[in-house]
C-alpha positions as YAML, in Angstrom:
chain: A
units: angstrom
residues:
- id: 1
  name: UNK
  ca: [0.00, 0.00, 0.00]
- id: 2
  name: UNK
  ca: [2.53, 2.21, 0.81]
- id: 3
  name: UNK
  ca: [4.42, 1.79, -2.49]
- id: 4
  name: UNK
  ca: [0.81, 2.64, -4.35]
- id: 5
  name: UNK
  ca: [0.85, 5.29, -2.53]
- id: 6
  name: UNK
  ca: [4.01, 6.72, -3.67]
- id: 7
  name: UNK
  ca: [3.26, 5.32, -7.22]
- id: 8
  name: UNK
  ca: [0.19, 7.48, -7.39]
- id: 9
  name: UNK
  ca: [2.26, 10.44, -5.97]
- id: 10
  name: UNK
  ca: [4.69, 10.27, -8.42]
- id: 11
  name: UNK
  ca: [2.07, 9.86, -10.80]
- id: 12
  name: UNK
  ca: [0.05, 12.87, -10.45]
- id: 13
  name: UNK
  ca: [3.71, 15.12, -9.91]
- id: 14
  name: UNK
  ca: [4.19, 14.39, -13.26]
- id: 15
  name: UNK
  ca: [1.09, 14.64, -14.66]
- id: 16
  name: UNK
  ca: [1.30, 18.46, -12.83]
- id: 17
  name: UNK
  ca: [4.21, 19.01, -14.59]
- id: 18
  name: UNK
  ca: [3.59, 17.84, -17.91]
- id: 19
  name: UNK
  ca: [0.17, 20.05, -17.72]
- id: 20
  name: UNK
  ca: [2.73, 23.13, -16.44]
- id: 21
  name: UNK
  ca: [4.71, 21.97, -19.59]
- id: 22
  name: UNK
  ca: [2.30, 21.91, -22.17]
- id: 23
  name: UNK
  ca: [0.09, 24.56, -21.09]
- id: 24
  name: UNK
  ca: [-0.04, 28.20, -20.68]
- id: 25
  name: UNK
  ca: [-2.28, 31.11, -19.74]
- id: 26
  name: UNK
  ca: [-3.24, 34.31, -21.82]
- id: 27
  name: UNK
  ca: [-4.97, 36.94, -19.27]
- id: 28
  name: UNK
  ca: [-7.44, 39.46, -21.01]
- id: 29
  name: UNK
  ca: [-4.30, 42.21, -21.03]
- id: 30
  name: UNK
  ca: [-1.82, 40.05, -22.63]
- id: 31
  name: UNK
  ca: [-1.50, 38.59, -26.21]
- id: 32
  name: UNK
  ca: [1.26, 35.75, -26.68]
- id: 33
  name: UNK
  ca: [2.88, 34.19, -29.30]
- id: 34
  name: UNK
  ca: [4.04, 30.37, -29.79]
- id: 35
  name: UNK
  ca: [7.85, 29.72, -31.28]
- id: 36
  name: UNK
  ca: [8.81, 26.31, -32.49]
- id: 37
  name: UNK
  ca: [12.07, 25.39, -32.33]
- id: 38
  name: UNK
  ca: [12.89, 29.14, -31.86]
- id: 39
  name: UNK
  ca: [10.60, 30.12, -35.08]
- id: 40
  name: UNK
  ca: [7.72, 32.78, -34.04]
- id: 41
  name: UNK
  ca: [4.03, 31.45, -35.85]
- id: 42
  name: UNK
  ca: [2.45, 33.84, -37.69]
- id: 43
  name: UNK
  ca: [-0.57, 34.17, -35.76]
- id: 44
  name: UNK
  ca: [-0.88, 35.21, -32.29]
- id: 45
  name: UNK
  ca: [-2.96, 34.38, -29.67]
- id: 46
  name: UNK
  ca: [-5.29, 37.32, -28.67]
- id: 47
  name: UNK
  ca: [-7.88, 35.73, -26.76]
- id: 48
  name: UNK
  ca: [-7.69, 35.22, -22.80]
- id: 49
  name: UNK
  ca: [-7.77, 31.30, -21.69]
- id: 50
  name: UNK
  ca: [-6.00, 28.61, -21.03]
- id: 51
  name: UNK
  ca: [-4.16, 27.14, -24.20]
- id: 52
  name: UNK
  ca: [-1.56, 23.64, -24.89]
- id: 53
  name: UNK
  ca: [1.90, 23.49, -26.21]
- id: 54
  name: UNK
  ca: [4.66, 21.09, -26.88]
- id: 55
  name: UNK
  ca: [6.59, 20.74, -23.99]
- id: 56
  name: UNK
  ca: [10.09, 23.29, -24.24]
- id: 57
  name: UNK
  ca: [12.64, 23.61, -26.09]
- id: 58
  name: UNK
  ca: [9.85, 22.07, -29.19]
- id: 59
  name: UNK
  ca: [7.66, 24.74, -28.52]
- id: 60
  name: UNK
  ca: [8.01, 28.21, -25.97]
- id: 61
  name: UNK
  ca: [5.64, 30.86, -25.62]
- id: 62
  name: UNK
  ca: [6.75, 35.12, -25.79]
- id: 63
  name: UNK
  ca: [3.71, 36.67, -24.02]
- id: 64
  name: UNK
  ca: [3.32, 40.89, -23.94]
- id: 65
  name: UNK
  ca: [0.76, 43.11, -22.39]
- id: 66
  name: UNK
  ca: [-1.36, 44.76, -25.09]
- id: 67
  name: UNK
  ca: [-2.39, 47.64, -22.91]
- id: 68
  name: UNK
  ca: [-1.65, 51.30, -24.53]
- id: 69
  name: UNK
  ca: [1.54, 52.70, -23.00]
- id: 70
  name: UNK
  ca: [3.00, 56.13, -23.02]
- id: 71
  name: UNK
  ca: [6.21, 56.85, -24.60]
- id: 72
  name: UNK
  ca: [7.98, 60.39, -23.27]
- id: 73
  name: UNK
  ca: [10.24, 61.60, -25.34]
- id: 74
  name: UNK
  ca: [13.14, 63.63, -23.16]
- id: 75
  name: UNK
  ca: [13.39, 67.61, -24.25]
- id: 76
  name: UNK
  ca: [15.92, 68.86, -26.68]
- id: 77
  name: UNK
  ca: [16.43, 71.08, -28.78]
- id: 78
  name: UNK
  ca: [15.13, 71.47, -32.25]
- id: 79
  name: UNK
  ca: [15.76, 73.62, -34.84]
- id: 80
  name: UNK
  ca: [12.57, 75.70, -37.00]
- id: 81
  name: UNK
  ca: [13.27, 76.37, -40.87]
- id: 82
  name: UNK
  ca: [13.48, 80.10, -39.99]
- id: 83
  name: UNK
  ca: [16.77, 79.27, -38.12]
- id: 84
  name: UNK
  ca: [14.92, 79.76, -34.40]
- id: 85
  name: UNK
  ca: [15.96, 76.75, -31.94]
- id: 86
  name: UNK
  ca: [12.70, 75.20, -30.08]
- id: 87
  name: UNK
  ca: [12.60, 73.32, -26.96]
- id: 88
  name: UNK
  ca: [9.54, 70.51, -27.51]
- id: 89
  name: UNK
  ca: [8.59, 67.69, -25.22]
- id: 90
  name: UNK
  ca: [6.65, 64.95, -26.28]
- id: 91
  name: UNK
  ca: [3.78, 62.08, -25.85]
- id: 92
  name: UNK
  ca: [3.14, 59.01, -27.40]
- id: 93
  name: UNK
  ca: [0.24, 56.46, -26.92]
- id: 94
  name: UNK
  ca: [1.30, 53.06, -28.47]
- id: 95
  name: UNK
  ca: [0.59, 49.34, -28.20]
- id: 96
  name: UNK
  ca: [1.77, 45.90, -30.02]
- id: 97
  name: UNK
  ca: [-0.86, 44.55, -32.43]
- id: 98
  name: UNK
  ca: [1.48, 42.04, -34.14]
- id: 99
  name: UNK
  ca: [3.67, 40.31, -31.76]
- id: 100
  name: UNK
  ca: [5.06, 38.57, -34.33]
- id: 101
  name: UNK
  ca: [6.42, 41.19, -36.16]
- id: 102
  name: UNK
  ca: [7.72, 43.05, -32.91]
- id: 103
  name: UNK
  ca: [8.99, 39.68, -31.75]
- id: 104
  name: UNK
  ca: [10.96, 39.49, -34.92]
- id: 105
  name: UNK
  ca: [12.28, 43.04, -35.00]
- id: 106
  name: UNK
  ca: [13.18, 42.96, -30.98]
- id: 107
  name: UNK
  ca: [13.99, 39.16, -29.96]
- id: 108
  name: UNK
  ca: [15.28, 41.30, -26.71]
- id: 109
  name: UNK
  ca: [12.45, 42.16, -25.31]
- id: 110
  name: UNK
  ca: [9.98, 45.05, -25.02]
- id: 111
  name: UNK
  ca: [12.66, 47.50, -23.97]
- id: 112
  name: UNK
  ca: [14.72, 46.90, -27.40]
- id: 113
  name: UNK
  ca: [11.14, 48.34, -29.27]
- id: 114
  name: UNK
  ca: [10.47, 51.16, -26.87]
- id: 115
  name: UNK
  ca: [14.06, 52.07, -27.40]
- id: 116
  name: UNK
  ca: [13.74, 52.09, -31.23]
- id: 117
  name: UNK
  ca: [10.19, 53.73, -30.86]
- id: 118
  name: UNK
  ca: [11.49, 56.77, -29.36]
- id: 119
  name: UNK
  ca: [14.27, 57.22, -31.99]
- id: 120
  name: UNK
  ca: [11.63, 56.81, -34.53]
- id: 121
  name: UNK
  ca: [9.74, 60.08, -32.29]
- id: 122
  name: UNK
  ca: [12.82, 61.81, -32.45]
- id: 123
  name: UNK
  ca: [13.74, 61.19, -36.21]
- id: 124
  name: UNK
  ca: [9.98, 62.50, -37.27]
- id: 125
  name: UNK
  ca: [9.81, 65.32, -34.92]
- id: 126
  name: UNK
  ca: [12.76, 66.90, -36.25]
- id: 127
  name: UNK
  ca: [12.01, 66.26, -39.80]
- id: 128
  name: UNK
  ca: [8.48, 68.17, -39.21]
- id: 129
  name: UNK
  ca: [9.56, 70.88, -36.87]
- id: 130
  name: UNK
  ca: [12.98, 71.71, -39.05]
- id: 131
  name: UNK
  ca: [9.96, 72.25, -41.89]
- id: 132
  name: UNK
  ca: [8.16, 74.99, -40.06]
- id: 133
  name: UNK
  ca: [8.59, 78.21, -38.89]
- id: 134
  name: UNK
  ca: [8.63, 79.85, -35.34]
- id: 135
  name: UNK
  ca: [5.43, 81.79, -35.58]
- id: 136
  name: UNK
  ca: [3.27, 78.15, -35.71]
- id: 137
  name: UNK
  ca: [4.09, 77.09, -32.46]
- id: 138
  name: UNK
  ca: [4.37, 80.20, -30.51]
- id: 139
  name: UNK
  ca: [2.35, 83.04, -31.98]
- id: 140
  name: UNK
  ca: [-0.84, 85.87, -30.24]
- id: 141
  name: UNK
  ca: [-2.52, 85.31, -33.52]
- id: 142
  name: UNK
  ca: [-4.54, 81.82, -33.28]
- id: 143
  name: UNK
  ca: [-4.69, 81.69, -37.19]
- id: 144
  name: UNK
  ca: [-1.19, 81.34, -36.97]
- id: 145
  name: UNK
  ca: [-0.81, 78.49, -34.81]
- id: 146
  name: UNK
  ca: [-0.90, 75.26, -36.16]
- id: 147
  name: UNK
  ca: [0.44, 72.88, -33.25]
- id: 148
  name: UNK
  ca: [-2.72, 70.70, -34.40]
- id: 149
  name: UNK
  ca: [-1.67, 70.23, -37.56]
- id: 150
  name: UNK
  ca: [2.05, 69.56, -36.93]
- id: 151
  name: UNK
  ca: [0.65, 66.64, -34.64]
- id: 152
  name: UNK
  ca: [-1.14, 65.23, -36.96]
- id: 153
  name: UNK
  ca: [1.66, 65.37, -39.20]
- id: 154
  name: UNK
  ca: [4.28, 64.19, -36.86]
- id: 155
  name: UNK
  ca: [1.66, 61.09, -35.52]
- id: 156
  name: UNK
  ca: [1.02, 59.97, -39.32]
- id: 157
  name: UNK
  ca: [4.96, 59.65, -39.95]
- id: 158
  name: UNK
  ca: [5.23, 57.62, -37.31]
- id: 159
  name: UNK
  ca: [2.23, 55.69, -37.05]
- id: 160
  name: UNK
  ca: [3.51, 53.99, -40.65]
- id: 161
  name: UNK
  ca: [6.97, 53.36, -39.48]
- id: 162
  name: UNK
  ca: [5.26, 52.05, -36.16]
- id: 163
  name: UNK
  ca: [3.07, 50.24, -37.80]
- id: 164
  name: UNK
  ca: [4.81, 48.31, -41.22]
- id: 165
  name: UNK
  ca: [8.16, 47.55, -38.83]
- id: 166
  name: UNK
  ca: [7.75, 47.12, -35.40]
- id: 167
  name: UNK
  ca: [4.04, 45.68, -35.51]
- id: 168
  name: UNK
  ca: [3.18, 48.45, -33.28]
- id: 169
  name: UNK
  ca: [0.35, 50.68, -33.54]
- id: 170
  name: UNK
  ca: [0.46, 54.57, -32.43]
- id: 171
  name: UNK
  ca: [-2.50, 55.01, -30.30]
- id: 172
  name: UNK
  ca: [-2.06, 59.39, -29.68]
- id: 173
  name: UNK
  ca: [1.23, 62.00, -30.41]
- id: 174
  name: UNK
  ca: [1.24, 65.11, -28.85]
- id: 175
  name: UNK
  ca: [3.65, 68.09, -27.87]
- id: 176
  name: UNK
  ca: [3.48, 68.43, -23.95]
- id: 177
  name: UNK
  ca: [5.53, 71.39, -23.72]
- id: 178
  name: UNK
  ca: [6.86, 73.60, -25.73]
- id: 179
  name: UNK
  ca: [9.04, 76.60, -24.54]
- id: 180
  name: UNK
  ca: [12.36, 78.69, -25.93]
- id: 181
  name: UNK
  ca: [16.32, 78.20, -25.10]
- id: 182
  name: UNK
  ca: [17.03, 81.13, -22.33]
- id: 183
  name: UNK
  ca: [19.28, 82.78, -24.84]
- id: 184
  name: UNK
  ca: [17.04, 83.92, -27.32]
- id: 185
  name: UNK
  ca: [13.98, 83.96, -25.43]
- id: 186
  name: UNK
  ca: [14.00, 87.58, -24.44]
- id: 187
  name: UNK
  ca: [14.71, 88.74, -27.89]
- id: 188
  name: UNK
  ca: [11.93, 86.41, -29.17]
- id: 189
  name: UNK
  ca: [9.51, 88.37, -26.38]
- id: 190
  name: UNK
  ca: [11.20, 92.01, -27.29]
- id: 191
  name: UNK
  ca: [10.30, 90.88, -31.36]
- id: 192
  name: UNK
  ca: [6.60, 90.06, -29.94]
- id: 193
  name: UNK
  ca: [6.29, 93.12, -28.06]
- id: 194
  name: UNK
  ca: [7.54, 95.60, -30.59]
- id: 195
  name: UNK
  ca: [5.02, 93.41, -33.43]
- id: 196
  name: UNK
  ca: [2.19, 94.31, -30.67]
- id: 197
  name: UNK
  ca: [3.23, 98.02, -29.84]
- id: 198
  name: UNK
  ca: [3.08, 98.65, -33.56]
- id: 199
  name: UNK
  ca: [-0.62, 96.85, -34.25]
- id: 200
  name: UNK
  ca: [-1.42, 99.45, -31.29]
- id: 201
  name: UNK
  ca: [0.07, 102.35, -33.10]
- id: 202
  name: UNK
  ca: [-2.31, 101.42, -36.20]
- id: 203
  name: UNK
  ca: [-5.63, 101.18, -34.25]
- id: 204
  name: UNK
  ca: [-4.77, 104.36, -32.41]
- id: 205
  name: UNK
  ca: [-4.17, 106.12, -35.56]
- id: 206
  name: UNK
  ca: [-7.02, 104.82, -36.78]
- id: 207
  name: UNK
  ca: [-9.32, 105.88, -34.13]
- id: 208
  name: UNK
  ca: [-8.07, 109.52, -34.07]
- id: 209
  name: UNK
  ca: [-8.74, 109.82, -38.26]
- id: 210
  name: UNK
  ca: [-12.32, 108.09, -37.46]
- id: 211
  name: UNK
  ca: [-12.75, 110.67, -34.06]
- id: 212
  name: UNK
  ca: [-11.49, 113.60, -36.41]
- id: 213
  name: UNK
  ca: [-13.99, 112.79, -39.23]
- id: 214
  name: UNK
  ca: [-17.25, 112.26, -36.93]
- id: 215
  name: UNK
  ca: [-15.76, 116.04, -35.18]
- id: 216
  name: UNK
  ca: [-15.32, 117.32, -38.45]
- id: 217
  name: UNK
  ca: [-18.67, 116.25, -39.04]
- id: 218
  name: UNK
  ca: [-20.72, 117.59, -36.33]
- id: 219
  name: UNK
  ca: [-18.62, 121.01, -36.76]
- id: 220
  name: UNK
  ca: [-20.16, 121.47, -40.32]
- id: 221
  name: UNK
  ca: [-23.75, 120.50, -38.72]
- id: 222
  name: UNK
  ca: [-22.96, 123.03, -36.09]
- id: 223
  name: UNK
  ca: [-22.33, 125.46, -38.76]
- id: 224
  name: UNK
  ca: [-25.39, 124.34, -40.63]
- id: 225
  name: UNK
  ca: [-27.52, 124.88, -37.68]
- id: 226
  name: UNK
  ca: [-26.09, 128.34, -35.99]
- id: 227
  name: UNK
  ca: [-26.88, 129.72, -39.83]
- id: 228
  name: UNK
  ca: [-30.21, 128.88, -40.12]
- id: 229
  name: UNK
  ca: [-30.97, 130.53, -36.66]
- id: 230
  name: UNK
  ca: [-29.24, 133.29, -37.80]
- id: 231
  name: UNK
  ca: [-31.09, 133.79, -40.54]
- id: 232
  name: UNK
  ca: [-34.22, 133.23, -38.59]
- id: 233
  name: UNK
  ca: [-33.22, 135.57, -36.11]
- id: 234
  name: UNK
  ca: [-32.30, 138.24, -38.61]
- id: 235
  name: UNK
  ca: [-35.68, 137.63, -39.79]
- id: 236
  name: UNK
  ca: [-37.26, 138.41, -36.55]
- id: 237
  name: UNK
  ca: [-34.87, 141.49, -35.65]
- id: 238
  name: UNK
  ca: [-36.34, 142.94, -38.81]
- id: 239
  name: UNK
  ca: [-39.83, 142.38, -37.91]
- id: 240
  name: UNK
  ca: [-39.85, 143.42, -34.78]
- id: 241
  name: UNK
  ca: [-37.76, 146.56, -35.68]
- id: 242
  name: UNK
  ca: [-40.66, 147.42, -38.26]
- id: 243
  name: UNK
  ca: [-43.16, 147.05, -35.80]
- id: 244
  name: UNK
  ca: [-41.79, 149.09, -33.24]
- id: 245
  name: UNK
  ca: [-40.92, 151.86, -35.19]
- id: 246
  name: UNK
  ca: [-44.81, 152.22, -35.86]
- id: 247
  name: UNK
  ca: [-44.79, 152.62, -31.98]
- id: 248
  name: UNK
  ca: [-42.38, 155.21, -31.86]
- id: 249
  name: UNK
  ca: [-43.77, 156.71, -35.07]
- id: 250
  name: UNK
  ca: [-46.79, 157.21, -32.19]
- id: 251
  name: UNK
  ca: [-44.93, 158.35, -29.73]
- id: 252
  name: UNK
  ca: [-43.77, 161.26, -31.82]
- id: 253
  name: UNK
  ca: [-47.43, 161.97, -32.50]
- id: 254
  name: UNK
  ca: [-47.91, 161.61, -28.56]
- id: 255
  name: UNK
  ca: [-45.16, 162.63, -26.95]
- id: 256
  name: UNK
  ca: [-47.71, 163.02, -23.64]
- id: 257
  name: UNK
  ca: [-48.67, 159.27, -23.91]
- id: 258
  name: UNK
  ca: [-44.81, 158.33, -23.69]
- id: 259
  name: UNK
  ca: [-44.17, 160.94, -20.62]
- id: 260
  name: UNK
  ca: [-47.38, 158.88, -19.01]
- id: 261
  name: UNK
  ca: [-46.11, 155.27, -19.99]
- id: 262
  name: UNK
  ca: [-42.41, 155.84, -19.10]
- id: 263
  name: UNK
  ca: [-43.96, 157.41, -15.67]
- id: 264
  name: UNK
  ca: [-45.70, 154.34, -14.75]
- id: 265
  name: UNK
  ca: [-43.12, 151.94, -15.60]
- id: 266
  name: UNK
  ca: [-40.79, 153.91, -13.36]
- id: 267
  name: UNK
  ca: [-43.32, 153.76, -10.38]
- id: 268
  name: UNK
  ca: [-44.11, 150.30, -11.50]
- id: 269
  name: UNK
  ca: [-40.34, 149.61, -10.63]
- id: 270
  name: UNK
  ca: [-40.18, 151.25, -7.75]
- id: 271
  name: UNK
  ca: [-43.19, 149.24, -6.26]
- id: 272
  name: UNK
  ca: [-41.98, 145.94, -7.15]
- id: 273
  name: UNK
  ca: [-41.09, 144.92, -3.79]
- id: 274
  name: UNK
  ca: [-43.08, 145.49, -0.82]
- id: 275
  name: UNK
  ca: [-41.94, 149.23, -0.31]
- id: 276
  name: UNK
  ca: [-42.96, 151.89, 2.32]
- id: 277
  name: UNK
  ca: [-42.60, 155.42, 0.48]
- id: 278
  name: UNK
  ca: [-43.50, 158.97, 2.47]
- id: 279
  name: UNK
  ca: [-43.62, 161.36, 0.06]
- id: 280
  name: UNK
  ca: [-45.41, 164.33, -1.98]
- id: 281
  name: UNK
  ca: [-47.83, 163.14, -4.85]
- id: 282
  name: UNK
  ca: [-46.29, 166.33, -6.71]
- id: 283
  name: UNK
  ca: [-42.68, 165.41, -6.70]
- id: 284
  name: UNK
  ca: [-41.90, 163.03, -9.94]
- id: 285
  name: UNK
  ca: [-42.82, 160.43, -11.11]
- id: 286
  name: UNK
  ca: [-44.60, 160.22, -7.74]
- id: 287
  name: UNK
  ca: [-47.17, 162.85, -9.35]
- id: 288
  name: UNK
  ca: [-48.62, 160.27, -11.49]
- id: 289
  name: UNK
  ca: [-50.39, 159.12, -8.28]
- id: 290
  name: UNK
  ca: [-52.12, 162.60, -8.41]
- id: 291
  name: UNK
  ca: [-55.45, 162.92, -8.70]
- id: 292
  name: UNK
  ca: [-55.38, 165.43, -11.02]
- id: 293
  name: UNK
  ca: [-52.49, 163.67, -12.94]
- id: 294
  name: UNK
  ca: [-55.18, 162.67, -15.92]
- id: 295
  name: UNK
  ca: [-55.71, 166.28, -16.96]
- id: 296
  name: UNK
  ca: [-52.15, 167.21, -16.83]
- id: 297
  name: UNK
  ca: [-51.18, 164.44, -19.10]
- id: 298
  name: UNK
  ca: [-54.29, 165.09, -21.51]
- id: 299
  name: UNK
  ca: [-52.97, 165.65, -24.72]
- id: 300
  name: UNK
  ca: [-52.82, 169.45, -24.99]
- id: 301
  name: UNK
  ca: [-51.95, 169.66, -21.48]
- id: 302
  name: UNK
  ca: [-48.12, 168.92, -21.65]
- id: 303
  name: UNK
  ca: [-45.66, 171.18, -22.10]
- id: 304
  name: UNK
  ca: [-43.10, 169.72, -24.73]
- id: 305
  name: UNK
  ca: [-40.61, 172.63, -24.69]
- id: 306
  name: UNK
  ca: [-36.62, 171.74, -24.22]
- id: 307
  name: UNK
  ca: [-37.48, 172.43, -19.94]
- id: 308
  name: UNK
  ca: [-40.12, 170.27, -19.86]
- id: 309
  name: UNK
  ca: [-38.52, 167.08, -21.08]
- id: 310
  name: UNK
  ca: [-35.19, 167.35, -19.75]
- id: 311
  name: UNK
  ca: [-33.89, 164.77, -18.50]
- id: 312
  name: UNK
  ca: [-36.36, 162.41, -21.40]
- id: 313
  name: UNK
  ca: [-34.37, 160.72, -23.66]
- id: 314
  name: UNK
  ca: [-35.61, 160.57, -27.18]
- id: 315
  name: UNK
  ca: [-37.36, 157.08, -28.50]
- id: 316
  name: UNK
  ca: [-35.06, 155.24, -30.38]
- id: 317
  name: UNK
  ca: [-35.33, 151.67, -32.44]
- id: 318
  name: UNK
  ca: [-34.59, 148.89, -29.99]
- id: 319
  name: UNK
  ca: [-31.43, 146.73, -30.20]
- id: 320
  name: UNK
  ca: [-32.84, 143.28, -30.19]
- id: 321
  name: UNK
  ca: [-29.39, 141.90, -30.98]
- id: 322
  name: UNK
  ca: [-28.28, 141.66, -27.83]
- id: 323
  name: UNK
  ca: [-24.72, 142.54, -26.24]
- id: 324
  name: UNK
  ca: [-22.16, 141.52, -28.38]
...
C-alpha cells in the first residue's frame, strides 16, 4: 500500500508538470505568441484562456501586455526652418498589435522596441519641426498656430513606421511642452512686443482719423444749424424793428402818452417789492399818483418845450441783438 501510494504520488507530480509543460495562460491584457524550435508562428494568440503546447525547447511561448503605454520623449532642442531653436517635449500612446512582427524586429524584449520607438519620435519630430517656422508654435494670432496640424503630421509619420516595422500601432502623439532656449527667449519676447506696440500704433491712428472725421462732421452741422438761426433771427430782428418803429412813429405823434407810460413803468419799478414810500404826490414820477395827474397828461396839457422834457431821452429803435 505504501508503495501505491508513492506510485500514485509520483504519478500525479508528473502529470502536474507535464500540464505546467504543455500549457499556458493568456490573461485578457496580454496577447502571446508560440515559437517552435525558436521560429515565431504567424498568428498570435489574442484571446484570454487557457491554451496547450509542446513541452520546451519544441515549442516556448513570448507573451506581452497589449495595454496602450505612453512613450515620453526627453526635451531637446530642435531647430525651426526660420533658423529659431525650439525646446519641444513629447507624448506618445502606443501598443503591439502584431507580436510577431515586434517579436521578430526585438527578440530582446519590449525595452529593445520602446528604445527604437522613441528614436523613430525623435527622427519625425525633427524632420516636421525643421519644416516649419517659429510663428506656428508660438504666436498671439490663433490663425497662426498650427500645433494641431504639426501633430497630426508628426503622428502619421510615425504611425507607418510604427506600424509596417515594429508591428506596433500609435494610439495618440502630442507636444506636452513647448518653450524657448534662455538665450534667445528675451529677444523672441522684445520681437513680440515691438510686433504688438506697432498693431497698437495702427488702431490708435485709426481711431483719431475716425474721431477727427465724426468732429469734423458735427462742426459742419454746427455750422449748418447756428446759420439757419441766424437767418431766422435776422428775420425776426427785422420784424420786430418794423413794428416798433410804428410805436415810436406814435410816440412822436404823442409825446404826452410816452411821458405817461415811461412814468408808470418807473413807479411800477419802484413798487416791485413790498416798499414803504413817504412822500409828496407832486414830486416826480410820484405825481402820477395825483389825482389830477389825468388832466395834466391830456394831450394838450403837456408842455413839450426843451425844460419840460429834460432829462427824457428821445425814442429810439430797440437793439434786439443783444450785447455783443
Amino acid at each position: 500500500m505504501k508503495n501505491l501510494g508513492t506510485v500514485l504520488a509520483a504519478v500525479f507530480l508528473a502529470v502536474v508538470l507535464i500540464l505546467y509543460m504543455c500549457t499556458f495562460e493568456v490573461r485578457f491584457t496580454e496577447v502571446a505568441i508560440k515559437k517552435t524550435w525558436g521560429k515565431p508562428a504567424r498568428e498570435a494568440i489574442t484571446e484570454p484562456g487557457l491554451n496547450f503546447k509542446l513541452p520546451p525547447p519544441i515549442q516556448t511561448v513570448v507573451v506581452y501586455d497589449k495595454r496602450i503605454r505612453i512613450l515620453e520623449d526627453r526635451t531637446e532642442e530642435t531647430r525651426t526652418v526660420d533658423g529659431k531653436n525650439l525646446v519641444a517635449t513629447t507624448y506618445t500612446l502606443w501598443r503591439i498589435t502584431d507580436p510577431a512582427r515586434f517579436h521578430t524586429n526585438f527578440p530582446a524584449g519590449e525595452e529593445e522596441g520602446e528604445k527604437k520607438l522613441r528614436t523613430t519620435v525623435q527622427a519625425h519630430k525633427h524632420a516636421v519641426i525643421g519644416k516649419r517656422k517659429l510663428e506656428e508654435f508660438i504666436s498671439t494670432e490663433g490663425e497662426v498656430r498650427k500645433i494641431g496640424e504639426i501633430e497630426e503630421e508628426i503622428t502619421r509619420a510615425i504611425a507607418r513606421d510604427a506600424s509596417n516595422q515594429y508591428g506596433v500601432e500609435v494610439v495618440d502623439f502630442g507636444i506636452k511642452k513647448l518653450g524657448l532656449p534662455e538665450a534667445v527667449t528675451t529677444a523672441i519676447f522684445e520681437s513680440m512686443k515691438s510686433n504688438e506696440e506697432k498693431k497698437a500704433s495702427q488702431y490708435t491712428a485709426q481711431a483719431e482719423a475716425q474721431a477727427a472725421a465724426i468732429l469734423a462732421q458735427a462742426r459742419a452741422a454746427e455750422s449748418r444749424i447756428l446759420a439757419a438761426a441766424d437767418k431766422k433771427v435776422q428775420a425776426i430782428r427785422t420784424e420786430a424793428e418794423g413794428v416798433v418803429s410804428e410805436y415810436y412813429k406814435k410816440f412822436h405823434e404823442h409825446p404826452e402818452l410816452r411821458i405817461f407810460l415811461d412814468t408808470l413803468n418807473t413807479v411800477a419799478e419802484a413798487l416791485r417789492y413790498r416798499t414803504t414810500l413817504v412822500t409828496s404826490t407832486k414830486t416826480p414820477p410820484w405825481d402820477v399818483l395825483d389825482e389830477t395827474a389825468p388832466e395834466r397828461f391830456a394831450p394838450g396839457k403837456l408842455r413839450t418845450d426843451a425844460t419840460e422834457l429834460s432829462g427824457i431821452p428821445e425814442p429810439q429803435p430797440a437793439n434786439l441783438a443783444g450785447p455783443e
